[in-house]
Jmol script that loads the backbone (N, CA, C; Angstrom):
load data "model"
ATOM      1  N   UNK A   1      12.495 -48.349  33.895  1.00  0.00           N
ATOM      2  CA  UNK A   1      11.365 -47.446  33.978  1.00  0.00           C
ATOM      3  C   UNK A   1      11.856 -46.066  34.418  1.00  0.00           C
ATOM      4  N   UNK A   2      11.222 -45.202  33.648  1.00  0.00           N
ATOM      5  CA  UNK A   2      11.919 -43.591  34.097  1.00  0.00           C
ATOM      6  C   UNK A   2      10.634 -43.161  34.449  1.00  0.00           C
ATOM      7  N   UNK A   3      10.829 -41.739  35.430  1.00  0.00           N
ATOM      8  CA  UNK A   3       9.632 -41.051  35.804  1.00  0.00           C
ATOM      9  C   UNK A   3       9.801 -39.678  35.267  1.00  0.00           C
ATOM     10  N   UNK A   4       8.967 -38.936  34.439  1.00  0.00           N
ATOM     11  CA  UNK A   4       8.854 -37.275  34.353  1.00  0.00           C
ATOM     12  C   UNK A   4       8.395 -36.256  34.944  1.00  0.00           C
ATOM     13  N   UNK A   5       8.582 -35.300  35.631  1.00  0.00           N
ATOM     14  CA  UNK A   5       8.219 -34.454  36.341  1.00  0.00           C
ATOM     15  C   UNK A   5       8.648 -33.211  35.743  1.00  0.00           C
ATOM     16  N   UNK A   6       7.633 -32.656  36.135  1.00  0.00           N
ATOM     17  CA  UNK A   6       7.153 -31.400  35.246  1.00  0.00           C
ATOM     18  C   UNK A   6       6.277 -30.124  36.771  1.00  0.00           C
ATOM     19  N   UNK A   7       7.569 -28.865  36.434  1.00  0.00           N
ATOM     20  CA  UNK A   7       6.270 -28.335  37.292  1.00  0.00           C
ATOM     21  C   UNK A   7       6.112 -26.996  37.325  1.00  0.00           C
ATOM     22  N   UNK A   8       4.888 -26.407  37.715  1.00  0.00           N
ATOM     23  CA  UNK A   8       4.217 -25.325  36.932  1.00  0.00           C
ATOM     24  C   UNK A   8       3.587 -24.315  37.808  1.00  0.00           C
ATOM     25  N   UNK A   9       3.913 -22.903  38.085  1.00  0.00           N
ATOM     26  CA  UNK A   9       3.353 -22.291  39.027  1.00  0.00           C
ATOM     27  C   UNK A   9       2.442 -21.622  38.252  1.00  0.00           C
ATOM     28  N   UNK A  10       1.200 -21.621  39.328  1.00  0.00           N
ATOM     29  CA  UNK A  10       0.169 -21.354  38.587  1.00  0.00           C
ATOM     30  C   UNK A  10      -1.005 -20.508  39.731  1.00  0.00           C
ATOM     31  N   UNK A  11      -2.057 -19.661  39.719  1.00  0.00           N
ATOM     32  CA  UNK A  11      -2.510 -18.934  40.484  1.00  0.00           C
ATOM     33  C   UNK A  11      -3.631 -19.792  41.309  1.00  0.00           C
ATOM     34  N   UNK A  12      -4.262 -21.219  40.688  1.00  0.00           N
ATOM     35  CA  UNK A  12      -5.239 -22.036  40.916  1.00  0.00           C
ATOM     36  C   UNK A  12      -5.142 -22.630  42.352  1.00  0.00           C
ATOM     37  N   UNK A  13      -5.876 -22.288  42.929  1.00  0.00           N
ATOM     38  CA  UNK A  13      -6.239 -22.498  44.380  1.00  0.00           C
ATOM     39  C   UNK A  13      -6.240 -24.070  44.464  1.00  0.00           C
ATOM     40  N   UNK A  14      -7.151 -24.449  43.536  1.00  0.00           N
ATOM     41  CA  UNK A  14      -7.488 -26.125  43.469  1.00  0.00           C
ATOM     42  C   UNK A  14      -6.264 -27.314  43.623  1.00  0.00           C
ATOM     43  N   UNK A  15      -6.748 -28.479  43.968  1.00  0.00           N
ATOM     44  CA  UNK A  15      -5.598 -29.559  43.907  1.00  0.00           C
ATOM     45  C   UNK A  15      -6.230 -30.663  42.917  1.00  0.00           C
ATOM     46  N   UNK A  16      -6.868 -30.078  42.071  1.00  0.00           N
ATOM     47  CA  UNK A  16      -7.295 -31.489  41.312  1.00  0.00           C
ATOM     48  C   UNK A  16      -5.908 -31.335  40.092  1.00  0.00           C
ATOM     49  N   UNK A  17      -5.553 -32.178  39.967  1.00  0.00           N
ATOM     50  CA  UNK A  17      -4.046 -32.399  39.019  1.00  0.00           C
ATOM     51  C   UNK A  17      -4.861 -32.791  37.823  1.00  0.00           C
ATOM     52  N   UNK A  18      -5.696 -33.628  37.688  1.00  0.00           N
ATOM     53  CA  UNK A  18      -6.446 -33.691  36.442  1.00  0.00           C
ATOM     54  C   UNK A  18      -6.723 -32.778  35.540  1.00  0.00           C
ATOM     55  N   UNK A  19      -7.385 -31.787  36.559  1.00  0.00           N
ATOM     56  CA  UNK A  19      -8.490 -30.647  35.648  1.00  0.00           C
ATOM     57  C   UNK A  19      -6.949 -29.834  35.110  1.00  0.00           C
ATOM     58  N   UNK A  20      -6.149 -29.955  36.069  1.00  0.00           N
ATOM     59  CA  UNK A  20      -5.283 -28.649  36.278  1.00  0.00           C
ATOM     60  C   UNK A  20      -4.536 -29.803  34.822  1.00  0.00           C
ATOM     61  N   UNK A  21      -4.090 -30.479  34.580  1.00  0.00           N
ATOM     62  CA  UNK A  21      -2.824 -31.256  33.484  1.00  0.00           C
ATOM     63  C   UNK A  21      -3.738 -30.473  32.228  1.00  0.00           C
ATOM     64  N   UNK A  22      -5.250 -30.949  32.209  1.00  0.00           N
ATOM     65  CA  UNK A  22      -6.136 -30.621  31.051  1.00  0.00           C
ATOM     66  C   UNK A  22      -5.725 -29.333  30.570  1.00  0.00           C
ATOM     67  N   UNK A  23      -6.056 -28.095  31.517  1.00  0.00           N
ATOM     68  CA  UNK A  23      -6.238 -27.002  31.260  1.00  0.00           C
ATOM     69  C   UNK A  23      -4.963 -26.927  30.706  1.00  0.00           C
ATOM     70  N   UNK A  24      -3.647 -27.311  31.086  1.00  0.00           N
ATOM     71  CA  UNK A  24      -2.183 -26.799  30.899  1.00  0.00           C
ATOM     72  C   UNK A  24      -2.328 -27.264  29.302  1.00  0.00           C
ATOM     73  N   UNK A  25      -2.503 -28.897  28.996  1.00  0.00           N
ATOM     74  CA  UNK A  25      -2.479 -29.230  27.704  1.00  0.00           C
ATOM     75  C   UNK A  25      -3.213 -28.518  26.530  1.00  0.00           C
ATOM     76  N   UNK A  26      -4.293 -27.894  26.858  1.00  0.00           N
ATOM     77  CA  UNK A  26      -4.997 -27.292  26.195  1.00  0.00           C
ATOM     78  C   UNK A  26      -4.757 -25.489  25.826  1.00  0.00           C
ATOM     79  N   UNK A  27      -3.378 -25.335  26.833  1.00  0.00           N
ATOM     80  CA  UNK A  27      -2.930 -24.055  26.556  1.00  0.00           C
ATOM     81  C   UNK A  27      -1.993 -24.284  25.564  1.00  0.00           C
ATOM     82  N   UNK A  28      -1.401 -24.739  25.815  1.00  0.00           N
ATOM     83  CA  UNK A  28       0.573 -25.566  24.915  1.00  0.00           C
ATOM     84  C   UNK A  28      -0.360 -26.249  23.884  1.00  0.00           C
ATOM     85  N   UNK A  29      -1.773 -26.639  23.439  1.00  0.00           N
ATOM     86  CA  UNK A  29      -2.287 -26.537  22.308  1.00  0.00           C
ATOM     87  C   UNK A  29      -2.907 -25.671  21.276  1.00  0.00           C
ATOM     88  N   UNK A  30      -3.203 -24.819  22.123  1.00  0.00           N
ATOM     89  CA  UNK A  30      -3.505 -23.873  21.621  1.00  0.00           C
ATOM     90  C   UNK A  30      -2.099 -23.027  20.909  1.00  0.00           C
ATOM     91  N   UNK A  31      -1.199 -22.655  21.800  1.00  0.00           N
ATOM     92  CA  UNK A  31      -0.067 -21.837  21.537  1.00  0.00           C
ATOM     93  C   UNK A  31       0.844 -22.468  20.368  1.00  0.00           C
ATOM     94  N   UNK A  32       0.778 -24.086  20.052  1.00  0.00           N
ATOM     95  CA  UNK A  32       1.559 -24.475  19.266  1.00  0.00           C
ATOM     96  C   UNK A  32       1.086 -24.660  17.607  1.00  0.00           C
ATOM     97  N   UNK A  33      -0.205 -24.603  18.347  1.00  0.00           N
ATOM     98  CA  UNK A  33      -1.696 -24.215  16.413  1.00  0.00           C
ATOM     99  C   UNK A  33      -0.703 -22.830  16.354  1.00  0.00           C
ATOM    100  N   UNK A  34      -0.992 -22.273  16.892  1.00  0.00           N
ATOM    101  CA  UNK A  34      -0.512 -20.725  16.870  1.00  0.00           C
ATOM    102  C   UNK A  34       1.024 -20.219  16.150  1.00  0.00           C
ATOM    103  N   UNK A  35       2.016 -21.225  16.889  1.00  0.00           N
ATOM    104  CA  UNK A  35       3.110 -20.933  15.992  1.00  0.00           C
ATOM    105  C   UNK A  35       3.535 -21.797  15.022  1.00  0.00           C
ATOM    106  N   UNK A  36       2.263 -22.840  14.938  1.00  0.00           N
ATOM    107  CA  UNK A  36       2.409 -23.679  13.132  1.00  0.00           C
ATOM    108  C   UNK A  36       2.168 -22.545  12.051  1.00  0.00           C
ATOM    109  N   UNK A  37       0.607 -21.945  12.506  1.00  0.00           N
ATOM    110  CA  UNK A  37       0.234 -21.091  11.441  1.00  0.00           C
ATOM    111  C   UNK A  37       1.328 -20.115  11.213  1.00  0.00           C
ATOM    112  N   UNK A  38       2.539 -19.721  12.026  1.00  0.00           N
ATOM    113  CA  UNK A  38       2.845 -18.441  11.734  1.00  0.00           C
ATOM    114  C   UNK A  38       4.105 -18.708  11.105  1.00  0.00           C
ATOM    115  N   UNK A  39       4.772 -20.142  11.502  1.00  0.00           N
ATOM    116  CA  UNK A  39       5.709 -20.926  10.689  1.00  0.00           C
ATOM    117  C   UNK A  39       4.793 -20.935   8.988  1.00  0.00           C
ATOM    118  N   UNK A  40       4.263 -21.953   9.089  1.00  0.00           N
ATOM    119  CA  UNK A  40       3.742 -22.431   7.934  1.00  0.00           C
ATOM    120  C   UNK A  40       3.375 -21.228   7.049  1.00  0.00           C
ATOM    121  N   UNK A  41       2.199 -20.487   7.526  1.00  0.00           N
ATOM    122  CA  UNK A  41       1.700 -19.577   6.884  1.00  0.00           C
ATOM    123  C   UNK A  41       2.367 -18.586   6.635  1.00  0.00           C
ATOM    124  N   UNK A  42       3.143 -17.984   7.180  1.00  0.00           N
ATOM    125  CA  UNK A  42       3.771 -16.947   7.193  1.00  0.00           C
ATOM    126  C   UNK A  42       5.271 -17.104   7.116  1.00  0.00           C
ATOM    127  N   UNK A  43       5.577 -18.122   7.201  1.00  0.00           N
ATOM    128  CA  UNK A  43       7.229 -18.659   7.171  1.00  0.00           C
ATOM    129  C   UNK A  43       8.118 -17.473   7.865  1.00  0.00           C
ATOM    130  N   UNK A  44       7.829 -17.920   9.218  1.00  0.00           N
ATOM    131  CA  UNK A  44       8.462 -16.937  10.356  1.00  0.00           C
ATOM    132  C   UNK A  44       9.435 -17.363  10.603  1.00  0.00           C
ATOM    133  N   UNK A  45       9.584 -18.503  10.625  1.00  0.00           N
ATOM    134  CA  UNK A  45      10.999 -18.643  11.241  1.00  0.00           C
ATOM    135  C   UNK A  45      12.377 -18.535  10.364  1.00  0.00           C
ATOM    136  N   UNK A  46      11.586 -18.344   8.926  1.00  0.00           N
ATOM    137  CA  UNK A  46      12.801 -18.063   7.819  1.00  0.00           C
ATOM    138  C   UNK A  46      12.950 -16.348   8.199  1.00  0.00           C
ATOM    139  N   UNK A  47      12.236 -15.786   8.490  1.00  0.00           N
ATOM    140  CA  UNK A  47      12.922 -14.357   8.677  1.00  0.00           C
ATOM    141  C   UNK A  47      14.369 -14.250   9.227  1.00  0.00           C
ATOM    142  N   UNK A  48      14.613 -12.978   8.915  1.00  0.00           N
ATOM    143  CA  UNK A  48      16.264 -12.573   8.865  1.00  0.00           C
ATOM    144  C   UNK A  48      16.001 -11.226   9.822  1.00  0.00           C
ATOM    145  N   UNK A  49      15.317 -11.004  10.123  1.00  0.00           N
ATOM    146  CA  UNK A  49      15.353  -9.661  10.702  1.00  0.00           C
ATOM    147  C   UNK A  49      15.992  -9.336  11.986  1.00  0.00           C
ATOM    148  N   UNK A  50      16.956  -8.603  11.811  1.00  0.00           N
ATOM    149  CA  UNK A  50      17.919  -8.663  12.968  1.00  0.00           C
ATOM    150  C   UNK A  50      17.864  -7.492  13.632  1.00  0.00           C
ATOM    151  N   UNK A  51      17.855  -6.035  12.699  1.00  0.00           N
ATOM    152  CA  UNK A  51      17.948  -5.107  13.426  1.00  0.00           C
ATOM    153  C   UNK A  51      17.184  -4.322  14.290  1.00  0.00           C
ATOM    154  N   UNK A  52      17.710  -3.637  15.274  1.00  0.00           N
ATOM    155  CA  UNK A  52      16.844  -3.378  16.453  1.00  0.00           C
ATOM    156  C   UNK A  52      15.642  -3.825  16.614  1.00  0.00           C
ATOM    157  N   UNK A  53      14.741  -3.498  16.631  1.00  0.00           N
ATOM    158  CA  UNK A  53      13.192  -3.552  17.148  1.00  0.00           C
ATOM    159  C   UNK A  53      12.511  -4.603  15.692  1.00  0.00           C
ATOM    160  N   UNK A  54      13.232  -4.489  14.793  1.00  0.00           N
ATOM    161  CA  UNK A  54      12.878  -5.245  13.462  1.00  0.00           C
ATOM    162  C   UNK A  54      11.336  -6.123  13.851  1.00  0.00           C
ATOM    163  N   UNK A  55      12.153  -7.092  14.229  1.00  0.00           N
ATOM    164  CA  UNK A  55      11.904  -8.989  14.845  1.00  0.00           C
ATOM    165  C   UNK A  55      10.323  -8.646  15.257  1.00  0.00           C
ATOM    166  N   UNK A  56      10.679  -8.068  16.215  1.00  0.00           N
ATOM    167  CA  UNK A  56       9.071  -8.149  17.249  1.00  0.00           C
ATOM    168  C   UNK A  56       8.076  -7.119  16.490  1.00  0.00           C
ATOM    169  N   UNK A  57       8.437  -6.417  16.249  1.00  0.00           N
ATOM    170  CA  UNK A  57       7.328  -5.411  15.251  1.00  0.00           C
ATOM    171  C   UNK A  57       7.184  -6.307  14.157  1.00  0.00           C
ATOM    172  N   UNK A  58       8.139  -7.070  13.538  1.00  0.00           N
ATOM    173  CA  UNK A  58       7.206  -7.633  12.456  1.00  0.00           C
ATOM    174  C   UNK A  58       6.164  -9.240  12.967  1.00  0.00           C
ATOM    175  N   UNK A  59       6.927  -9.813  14.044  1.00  0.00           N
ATOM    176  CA  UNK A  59       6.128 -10.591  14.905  1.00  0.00           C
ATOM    177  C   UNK A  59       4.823  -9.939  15.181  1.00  0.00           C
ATOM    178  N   UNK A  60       4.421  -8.883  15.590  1.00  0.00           N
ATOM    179  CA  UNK A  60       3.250  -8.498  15.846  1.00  0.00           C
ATOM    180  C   UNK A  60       2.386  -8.542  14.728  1.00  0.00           C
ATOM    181  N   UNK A  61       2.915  -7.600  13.757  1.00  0.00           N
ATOM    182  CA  UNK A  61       2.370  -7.721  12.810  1.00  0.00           C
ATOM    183  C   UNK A  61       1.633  -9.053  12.188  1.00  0.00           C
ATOM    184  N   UNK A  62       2.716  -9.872  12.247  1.00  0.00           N
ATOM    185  CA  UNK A  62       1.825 -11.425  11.627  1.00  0.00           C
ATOM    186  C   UNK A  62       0.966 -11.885  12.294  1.00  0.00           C
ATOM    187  N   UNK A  63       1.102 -11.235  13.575  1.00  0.00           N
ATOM    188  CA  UNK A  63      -0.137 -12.271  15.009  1.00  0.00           C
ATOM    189  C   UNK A  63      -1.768 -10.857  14.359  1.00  0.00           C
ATOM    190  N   UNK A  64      -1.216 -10.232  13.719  1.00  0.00           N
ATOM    191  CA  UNK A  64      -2.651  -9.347  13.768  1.00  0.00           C
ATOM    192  C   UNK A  64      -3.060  -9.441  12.380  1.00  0.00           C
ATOM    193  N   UNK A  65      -2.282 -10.082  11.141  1.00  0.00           N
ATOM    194  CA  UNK A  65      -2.927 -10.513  10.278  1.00  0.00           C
ATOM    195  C   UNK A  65      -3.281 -11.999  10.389  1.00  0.00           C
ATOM    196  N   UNK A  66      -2.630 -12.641  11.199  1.00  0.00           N
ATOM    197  CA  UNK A  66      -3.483 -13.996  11.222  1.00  0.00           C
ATOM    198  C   UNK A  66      -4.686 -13.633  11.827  1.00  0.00           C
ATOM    199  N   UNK A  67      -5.108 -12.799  13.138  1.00  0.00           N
ATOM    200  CA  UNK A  67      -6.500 -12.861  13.465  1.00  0.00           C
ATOM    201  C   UNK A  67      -6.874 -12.497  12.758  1.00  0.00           C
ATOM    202  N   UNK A  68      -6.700 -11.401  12.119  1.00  0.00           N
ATOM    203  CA  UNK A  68      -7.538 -10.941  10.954  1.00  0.00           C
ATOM    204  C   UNK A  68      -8.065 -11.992  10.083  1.00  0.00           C
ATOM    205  N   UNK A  69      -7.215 -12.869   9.686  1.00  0.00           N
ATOM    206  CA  UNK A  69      -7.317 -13.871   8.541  1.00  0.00           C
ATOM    207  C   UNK A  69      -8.037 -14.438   9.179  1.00  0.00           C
ATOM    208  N   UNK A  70      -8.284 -15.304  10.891  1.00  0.00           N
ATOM    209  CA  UNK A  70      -8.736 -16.293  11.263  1.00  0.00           C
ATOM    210  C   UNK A  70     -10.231 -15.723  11.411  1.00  0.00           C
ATOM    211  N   UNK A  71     -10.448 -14.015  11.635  1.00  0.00           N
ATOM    212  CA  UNK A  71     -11.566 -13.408  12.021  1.00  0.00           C
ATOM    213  C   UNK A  71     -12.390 -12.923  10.564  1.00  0.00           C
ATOM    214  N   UNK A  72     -11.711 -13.438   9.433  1.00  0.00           N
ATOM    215  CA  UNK A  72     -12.677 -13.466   8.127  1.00  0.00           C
ATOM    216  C   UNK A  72     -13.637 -14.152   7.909  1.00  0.00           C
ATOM    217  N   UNK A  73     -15.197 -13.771   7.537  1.00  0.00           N
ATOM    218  CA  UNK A  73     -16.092 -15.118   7.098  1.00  0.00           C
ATOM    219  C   UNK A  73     -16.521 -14.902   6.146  1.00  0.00           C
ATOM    220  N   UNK A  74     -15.821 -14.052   5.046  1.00  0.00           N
ATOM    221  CA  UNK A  74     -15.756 -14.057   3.591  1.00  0.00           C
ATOM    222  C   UNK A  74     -15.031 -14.495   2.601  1.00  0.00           C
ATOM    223  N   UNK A  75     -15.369 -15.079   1.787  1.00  0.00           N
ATOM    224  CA  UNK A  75     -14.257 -15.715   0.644  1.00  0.00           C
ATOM    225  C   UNK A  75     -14.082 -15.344  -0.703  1.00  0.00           C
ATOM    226  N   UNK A  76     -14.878 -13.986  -0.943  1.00  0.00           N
ATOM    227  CA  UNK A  76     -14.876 -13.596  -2.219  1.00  0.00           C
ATOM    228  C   UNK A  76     -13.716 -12.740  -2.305  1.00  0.00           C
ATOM    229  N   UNK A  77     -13.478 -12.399  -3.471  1.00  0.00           N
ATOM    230  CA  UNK A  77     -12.034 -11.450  -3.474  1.00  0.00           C
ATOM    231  C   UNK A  77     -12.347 -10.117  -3.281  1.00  0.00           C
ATOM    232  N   UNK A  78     -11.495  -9.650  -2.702  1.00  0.00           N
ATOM    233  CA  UNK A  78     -11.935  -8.330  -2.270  1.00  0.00           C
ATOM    234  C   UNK A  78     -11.818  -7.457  -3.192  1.00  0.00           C
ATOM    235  N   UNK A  79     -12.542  -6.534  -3.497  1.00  0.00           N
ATOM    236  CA  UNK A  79     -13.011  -5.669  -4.976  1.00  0.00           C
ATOM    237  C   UNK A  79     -12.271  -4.739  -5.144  1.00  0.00           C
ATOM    238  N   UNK A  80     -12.079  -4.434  -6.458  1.00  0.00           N
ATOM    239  CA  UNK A  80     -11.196  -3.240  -6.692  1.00  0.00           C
ATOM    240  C   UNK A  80     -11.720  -1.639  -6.293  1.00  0.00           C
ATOM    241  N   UNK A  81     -10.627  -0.947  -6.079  1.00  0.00           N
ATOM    242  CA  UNK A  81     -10.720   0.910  -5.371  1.00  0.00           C
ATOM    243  C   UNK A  81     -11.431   1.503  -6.887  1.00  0.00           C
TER     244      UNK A  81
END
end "model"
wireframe off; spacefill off
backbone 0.3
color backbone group
């Protein structure tokens, strides 16, 4: 039998370990939807971008067209200029 320990500084006054495991799981769920879509959708992790500032400017970029994408509630094609 093995034991895991895991531990996490955190600002929460409280000692309930329950509420507190929930909330943690539900962050590291959230964050990992987050870098499926940006794998999957965006195939981030195939990027090559090496030079200087490259990486993270185009990282941003994809985190502000996914909200965008996630903050759409239209499905028609968008019309010609």
């Amino acid at each position: 039998m093995t034991t895991e320990r895991r531990y996490f500084i955190s600002s929460h006054n409280g000692t309930d370990a329950e509420k507190l495991g929930l909330g943690i799981r539900m962050h590291w769920g959230v964050e990992n939807q987050l870098h499926w879509c940006l794998d999957v959708g965006m195939n981030e992790d195939q990027s090559r971008l090496r030079v200087e500032h490259g990486a993270e400017n185009f990282s941003r970029l994809r985190r502000i067209a996914l909200n965008k994408l996630n903050g759409a509630t239209s499905r028609k094609p968008m019309a010609s200029p």
